[in-house]
N, C-alpha and C positions, 0 to 999 in steps of 0.2 A: 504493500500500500504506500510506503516510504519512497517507494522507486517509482509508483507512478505520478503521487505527487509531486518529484520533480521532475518530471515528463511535464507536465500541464502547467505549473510555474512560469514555463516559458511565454504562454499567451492570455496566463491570469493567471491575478495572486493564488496563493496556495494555502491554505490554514490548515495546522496540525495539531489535531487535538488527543493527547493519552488520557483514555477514561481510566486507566489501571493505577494509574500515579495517583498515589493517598492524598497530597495535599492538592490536586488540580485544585483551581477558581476557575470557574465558567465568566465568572464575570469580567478576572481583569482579563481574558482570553476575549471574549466579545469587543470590552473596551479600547485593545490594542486594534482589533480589525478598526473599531468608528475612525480610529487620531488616522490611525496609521495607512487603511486601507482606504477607506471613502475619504479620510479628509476633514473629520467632523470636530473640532474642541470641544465640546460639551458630551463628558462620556457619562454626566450623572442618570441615575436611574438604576433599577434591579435587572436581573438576568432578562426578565421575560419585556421590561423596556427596549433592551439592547438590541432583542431578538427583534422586536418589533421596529426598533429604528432600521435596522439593516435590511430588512426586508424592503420598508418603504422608499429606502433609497436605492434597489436595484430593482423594484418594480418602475421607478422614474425612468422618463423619457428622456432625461438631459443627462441624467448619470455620466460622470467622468469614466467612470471604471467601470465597463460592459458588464463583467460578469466574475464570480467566486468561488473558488471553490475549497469545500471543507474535508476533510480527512480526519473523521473520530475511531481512532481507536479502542475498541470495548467502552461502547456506547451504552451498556447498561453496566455502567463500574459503577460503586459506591455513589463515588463524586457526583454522577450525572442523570444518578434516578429520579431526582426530582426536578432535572430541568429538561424532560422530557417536551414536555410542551411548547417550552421555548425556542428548543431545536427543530419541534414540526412545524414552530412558525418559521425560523429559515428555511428550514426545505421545502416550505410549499411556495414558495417563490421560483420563476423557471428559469431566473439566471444566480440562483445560488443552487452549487450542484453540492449534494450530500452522499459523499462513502463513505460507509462504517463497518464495522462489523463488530458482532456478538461472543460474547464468552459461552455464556451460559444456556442450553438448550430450551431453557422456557422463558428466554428474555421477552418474547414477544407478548408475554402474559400481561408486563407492565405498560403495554398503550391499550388505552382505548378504541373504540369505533371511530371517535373524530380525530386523536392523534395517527394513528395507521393511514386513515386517509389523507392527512397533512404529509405525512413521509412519502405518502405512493411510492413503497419500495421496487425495485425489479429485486428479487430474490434469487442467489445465485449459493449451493451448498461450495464451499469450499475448505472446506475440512484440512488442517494440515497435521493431525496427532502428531505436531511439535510441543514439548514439554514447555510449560509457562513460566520459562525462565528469568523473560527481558521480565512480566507483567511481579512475578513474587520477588523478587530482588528489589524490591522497592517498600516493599513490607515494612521494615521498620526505618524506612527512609528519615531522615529530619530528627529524629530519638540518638543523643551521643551518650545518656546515659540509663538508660532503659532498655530494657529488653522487649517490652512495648511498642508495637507501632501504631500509628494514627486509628487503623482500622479496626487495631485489637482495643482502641479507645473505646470505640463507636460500638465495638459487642460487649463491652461491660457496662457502657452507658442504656444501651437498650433493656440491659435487663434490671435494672434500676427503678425505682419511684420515682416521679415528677421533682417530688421536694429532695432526692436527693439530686436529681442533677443538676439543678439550681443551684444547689452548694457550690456544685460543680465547677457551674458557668460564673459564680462569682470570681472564684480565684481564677479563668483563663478570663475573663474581663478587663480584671485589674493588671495583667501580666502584659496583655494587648495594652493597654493606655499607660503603663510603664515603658513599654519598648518604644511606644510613638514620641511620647516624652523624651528620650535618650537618655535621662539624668539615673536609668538604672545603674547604667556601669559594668551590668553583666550580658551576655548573651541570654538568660534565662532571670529575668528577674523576681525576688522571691515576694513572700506577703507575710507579715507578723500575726505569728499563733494568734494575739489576742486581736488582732485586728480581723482576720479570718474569722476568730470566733463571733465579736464584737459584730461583724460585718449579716453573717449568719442569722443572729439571734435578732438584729434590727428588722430584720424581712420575717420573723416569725419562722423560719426554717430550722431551727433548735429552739429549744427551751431552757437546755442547760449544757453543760460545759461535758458531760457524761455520754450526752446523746450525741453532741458534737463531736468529741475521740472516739466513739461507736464507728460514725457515719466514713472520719477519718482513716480509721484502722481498713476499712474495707477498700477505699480508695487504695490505701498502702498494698494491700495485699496484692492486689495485683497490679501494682509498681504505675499504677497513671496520676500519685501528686506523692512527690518526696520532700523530706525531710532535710533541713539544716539548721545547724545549733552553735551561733559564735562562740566567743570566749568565754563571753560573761554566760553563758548557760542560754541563752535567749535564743527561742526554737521559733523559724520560720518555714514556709514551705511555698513549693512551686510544684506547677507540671511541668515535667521535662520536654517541651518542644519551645520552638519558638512561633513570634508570634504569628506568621501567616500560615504556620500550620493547627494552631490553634484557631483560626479564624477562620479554617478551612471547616474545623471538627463543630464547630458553635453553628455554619451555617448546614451542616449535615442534621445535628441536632432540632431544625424547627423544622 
């Protein structure tokens, strides 16, 4: 697929998208096509904006750039099951041309009647029983000290309660507006016990300090928010990624 999109490169842009890569964004992915491919400054707006802006500007008549074309790689990855939609509103435009292809034998389960007809696929079996090398070597991508990756995030969050993954998404919140800030100083910036807790307990998400190291210990256990303790004894913690792939994991979560 690699080698035909730079085949067609030659007479239109080309866009490569890996659904198998844990921390893909669709969005800043969309966003690069607006600046970069039509031309546009203004990339604000959600995935299904973006999708929709794009579309508008290759069904125009005056359009600079005739025509596009996308290249999704495992089209039903994590990353990109819920921006199924947005993707059939590209491809039902008939100068943005959409290849993909599928991992999983029942991907087709996750469109609907109106998205299936937004893609109007031509379907072609191409089977390669090549082992999913390139696609699982990215597993614990973005993780330097965990054994955790993004995606093993995303199956211990699923099997969780609402209020705990609230707890959750406070500490990757605060970790995301620490790195944007810069004044963390670390790669990974951390959040104080009592402030986590303090933080917790304002939103009604604990009640006591008890339920909070409960809630903690299970995050610990399987290694998605660790521990650090300076000199003076003073115990902070972090999840171990940084933040655009935390930012990846918060937009998987809604």
């Amino acid at each position: 697929m690699n080698s035909l999109a730079t085949e067609l490169a030659t007479d239109a842009p080309a866009v490569i998208i890996n659904g198998f890569f844990p921390t893909l964004n669709l969005k800043q992915s969309l966003e690069r096509v607006v600046s970069e491919v039509i031309g546009i400054g203004d990339t604000t707006g959600t995935v299904a904006d973006l999708a929709s802006l794009i579309h508008g500007y290759f069904d125009s008549k005056t359009r600079e750039v005739k025509e596009v074309y996308f290249i999704v790689h495992n089209i039903d990855g994590p990353c990109l099951r819920k921006h199924q939609a947005a993707l059939a509103v590209l491809a039902s435009s008939p100068n943005v041309h959409l290849l993909a292809s599928i991992d999983h034998i029942e991907a087709p389960l996750i469109w609907d009647s109106s998205t299936t007809t937004r893609f109007n696929w031509a379907w072609h079996d191409l089977t390669t029983f090549e082992p999913y090398t390139v696609e699982t070597s990215y597993e614990n991508f973005a993780s330097d000290t965990t054994e955790i990756g993004p995606r093993g995030v995303l199956h211990v969050l699923a099997s969780l309660t609402e209020n705990t993954k609230s707890i959750f998404r406070i500490l990757a919140e605060y970790q995301i507006a620490e790195s944007v800030m810069g004044d963390a100083g670390t790669k990974m910036p951390a959040m104080a016990y009592s402030a986590y807790f303090a933080a917790c307990r304002d939103q009604f998400l604990v009640s006591s300090e008890l339920t909070f190291r409960s809630q903690l210990t299970e995050f610990r256990d399987h290694k998605v928010i660790q521990s650090r303790h300076a000199a003076d004894g003073t115990e902070s913690v972090h999840i171990p990624f940084d933040a655009t792939t935390l930012g990846t994991i918060l937009e998987s979560m809604e």
